[in-house]
N, C-alpha and C positions, 0 to 999 in steps of 0.2 A: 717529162713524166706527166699523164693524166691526175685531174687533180683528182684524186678519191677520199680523198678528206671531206666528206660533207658536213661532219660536225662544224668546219669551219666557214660553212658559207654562211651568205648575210641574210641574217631571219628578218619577215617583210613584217612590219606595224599590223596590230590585229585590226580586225576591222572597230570601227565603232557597232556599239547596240542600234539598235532600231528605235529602242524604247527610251534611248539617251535622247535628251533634250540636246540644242546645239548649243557650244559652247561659246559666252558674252568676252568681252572685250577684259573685260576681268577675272577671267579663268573658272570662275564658280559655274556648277551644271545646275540648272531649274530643275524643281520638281514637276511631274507631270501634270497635266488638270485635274484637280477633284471632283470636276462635274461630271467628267466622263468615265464609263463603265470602259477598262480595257478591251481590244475585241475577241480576248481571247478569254473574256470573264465566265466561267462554267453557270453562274447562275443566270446572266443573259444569255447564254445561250439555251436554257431550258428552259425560260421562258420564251423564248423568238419560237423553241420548237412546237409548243402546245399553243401556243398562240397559232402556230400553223396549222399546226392539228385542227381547232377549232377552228379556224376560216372553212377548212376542206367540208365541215362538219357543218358549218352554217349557206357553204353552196348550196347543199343537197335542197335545207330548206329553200333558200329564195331561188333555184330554177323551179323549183315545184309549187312555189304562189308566183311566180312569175308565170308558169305554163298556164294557171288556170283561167289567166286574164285573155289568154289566146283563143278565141273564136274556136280552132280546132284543139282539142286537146283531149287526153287520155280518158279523162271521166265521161266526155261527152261520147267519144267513140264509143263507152262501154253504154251509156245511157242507150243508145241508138241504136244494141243489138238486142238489151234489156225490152228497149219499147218492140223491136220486130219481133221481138218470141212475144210479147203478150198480144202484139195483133195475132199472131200466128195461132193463138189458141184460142182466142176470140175469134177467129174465122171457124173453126172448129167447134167451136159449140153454137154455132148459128147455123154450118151443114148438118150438126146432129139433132138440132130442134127443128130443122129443113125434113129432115127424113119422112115420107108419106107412108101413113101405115098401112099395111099390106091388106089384099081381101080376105077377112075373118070366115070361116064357114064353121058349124057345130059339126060333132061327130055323133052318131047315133046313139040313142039312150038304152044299150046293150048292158043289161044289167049284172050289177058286180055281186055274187054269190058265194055262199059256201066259208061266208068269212069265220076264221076259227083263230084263237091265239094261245098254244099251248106254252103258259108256265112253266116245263121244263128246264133243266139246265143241259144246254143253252134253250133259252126261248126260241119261240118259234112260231111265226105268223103265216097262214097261208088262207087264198080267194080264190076264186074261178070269177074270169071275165071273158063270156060265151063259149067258145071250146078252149082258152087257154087258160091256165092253172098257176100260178105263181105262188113262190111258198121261198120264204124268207128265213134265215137264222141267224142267230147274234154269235157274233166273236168276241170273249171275252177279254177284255182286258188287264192283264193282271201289273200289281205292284213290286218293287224290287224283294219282297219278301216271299211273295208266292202268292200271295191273295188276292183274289179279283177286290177292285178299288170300284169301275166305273163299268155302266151296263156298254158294252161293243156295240159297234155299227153293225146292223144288217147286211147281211149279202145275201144275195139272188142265188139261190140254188136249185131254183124249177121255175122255166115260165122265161118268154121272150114277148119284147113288149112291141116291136114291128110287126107282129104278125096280128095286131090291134090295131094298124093303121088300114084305115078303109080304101079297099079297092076305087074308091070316087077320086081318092085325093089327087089333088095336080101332080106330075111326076117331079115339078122344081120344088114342091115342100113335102112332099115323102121323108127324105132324111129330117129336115127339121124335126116334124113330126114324130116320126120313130124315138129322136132324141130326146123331144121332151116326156113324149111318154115315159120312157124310161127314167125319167127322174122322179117322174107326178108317181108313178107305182111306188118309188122306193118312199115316197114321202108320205105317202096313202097308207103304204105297212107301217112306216115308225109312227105314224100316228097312232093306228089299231095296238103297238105295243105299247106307247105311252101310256095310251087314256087303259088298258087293262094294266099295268103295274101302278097306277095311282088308283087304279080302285074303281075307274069309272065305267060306264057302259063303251062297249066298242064302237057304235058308232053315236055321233050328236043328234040330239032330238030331231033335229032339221034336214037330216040328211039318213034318216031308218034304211033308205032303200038308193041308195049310192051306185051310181051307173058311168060307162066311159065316159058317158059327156062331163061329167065333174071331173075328172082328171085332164080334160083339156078345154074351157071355156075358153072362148075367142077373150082375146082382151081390142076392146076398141081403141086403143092409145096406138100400140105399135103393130097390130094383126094379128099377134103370135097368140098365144093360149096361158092359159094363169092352169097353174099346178092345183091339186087338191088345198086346200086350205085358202083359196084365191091371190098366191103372190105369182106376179107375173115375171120370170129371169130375166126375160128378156128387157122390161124395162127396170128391172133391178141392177142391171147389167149396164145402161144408160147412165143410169142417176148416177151409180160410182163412178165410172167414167168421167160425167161432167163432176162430181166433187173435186175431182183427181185434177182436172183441166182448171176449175177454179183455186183448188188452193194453190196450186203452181201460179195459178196468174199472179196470186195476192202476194205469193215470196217474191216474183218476178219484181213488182212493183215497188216492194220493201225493199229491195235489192237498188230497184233505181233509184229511188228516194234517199238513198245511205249513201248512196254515189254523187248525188248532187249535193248533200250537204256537208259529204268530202270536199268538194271541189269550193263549195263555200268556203268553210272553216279556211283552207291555202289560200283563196283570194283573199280574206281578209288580214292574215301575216304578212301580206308584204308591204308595206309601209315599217313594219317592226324589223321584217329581215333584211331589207334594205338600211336601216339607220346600226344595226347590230354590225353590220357585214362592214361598214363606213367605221364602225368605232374600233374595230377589230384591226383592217386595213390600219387604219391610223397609228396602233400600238405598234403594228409590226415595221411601220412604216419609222417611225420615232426611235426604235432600238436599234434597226438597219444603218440610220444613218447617222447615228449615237456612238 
């Protein structure tokens, strides 16, 4: 008959513990070392793991003062694009101080008549300059309540100012010209409304008898012609440019300067994040084999 009795078969010795010390000649079992943390101790193992934590956390420092000691490295690659944009704009304001100013010619002293400024609402400014007629009025401004706040800008509603540009003119600065005109009039009217809403005579003592040629004097700087009131856009148009190309240099520059004394500040950590990263190693190195 199969034996199917397993209650009765022979049960094998349990194993010994792990943690059992072996037994002396005298049967008694030693207690384990007191010096050592078991390896299954929850509070070395939370420290082994921030311990590792921080190693990973003090890499980051010492390859990053370790790279800055490298000849080639991340600050200097950026230093060396920082320096080609400020050559690059220092080349640019030496072609725009290079610029040769164009040949100036005067325009005829076809005098500006008929100037009138009527106070109505809306104001309204209007001149004759030789057969053409120009006559200006203000668009008012109003506030979120309904009330005019601020006097409007002028618009041109009679009068074309190309048709002031002399038959002499070279045909490559026609348009220039046409275009400045057309500003120097509108600037010629806001004046005539200014100086009558502040109370003063319409035109300056120095200019009673006001003619095309003041709405477009040659400027000797860059060729072009200075507006009534003598500002010239054209080199007003320069000087911001070059501000714009200067302050950029100067951020540019600030920009590298921050960058090199980044890269300072990490070369000098490393002697610190070297002996940190050694004392760290050591702990973790102490409990591992603990």
């Amino acid at each position: 008959m199969p034996s199917w009795r397993f209650w009765e078969r022979k049960q094998e010795p349990p194993a010994p513990s792990p943690e059992a010390a072996p037994l002396p000649a005298s049967g008694l079992r030693l207690p384990p070392p007191r010096d050592r943390a078991p390896a299954g101790d929850p509070a070395t193992r939370d420290k082994l793991a921030a311990l590792c934590r921080r190693r990973e956390g003090m890499r980051y420092d010492l390859e990053r003062a370790e790279a800055a000691h490298r000849p080639d490295n991340p600050w200097r690659q950026r230093i060396a694009l920082l320096d080609e944009s400020v050559g690059s704009i220092e080349d640019d304001l030496v072609r725009q101080e290079a610029i040769r100013p164009l040949p100036g010619f005067p325009l005829p002293p076809v005098p500006i008549e008929e100037v009138t400024v009527e106070p109505a609402d809306p104001l309204a400014v209007s001149f004759r300059i030789g057969p053409e007629r120009f006559r200006f009025s203000e668009e008012s401004d109003w506030d979120q309540r309904g009330g005019p706040v601020v006097r409007g800008d002028l618009r041109l509603r009679e009068g074309d100012a190309a048709a002031l540009v002399p038959t002499t003119t070279p045909p490559d600065r026609r348009d220039a010209l046409a275009s400045h005109l057309a500003e120097s009039v509108i600037v010629f009217a806001t004046d005539l409304r200014d100086r009558a809403v502040d109370g003063e005579p319409p035109l300056p003592p120095e200019r009673r008898q006001p003619t095309l040629a003041d709405l477009a004097e040659p400027c000797e700087v860059c060729g072009g012609w200075r507006e009534w009131g003598g500002t010239c856009e054209t080199c007003a148009a320069r000087a911001y440019q070059a501000q714009l190309l200067n302050a950029e240099a100067v951020r540019l520059a600030t920009e590298r300067d921050a960058e090199e004394d980044d890269r300072h500040k990490w070369a000098e950590r490393l002697p610190v994040a070297r002996r940190r990263m050694a004392d760290v190693e050591a702990e973790i190195a102490k409990l591992e084999s603990g």
